[in-house]
C-alpha positions in Angstrom: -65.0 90.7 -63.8 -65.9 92.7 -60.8 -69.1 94.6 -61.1 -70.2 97.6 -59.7 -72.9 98.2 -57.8 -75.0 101.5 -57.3 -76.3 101.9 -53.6 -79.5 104.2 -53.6 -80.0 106.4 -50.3 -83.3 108.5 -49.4 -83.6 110.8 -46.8 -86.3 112.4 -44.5 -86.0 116.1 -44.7 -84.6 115.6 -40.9 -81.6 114.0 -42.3 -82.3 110.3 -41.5 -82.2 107.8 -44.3 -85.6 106.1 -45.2 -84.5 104.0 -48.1 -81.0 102.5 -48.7 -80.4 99.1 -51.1 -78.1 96.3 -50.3 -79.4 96.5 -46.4 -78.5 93.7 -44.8 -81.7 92.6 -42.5 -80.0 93.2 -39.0 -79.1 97.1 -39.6 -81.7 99.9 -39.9 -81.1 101.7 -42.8 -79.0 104.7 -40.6 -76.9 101.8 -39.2 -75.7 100.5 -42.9 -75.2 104.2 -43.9 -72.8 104.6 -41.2 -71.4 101.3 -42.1 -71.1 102.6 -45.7 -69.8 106.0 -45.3 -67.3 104.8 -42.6 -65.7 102.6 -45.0 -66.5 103.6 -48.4 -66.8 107.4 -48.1 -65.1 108.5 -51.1 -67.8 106.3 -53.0 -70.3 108.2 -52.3 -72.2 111.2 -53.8 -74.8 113.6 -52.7 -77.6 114.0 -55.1 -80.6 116.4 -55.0 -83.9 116.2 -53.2 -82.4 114.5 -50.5 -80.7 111.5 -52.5 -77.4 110.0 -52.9 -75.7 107.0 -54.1 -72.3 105.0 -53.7 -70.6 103.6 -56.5 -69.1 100.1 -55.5 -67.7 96.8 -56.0 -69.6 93.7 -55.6 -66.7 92.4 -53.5 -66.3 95.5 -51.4 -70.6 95.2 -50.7 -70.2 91.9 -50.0 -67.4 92.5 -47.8 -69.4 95.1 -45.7 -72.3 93.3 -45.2 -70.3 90.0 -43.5 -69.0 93.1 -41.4 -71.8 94.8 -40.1 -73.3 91.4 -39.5 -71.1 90.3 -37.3 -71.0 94.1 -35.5 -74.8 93.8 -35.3 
């Protein structure tokens, strides 16, 4: 069974994320949002008061992170 996982973003009224989950230690949180919307950009979803979320796979999270890892 592959389950999904929610990725929670927060930004600063100046557009930069603050918060994200699943960040692996080597990327700032604006580096694994650009890692996450480059790949996964139809998983993801604006949501109000400067939120949003992306709707994915373990495997695919996984598969990200030993990416930007090795891009870091």
């Amino acid at each position: 069974m592959n389950r999904q996982i929610i990725i929670h973003v927060r930004f600063a009224p100046n557009g930069r994320v603050i918060q994200i989950s699943e960040r692996p230690a080597r990327l700032t949180p604006d580096q694994w949002f650009d890692v996450l919307k480059a790949r996964a950009d139809s998983a993801y979803r604006s949501l109000p008061r400067g939120r949003g979320v992306f709707r994915l796979s373990r495997a695919a999270v996984d598969t990200f992170k030993q990416q930007a890892v090795t891009l870091a």
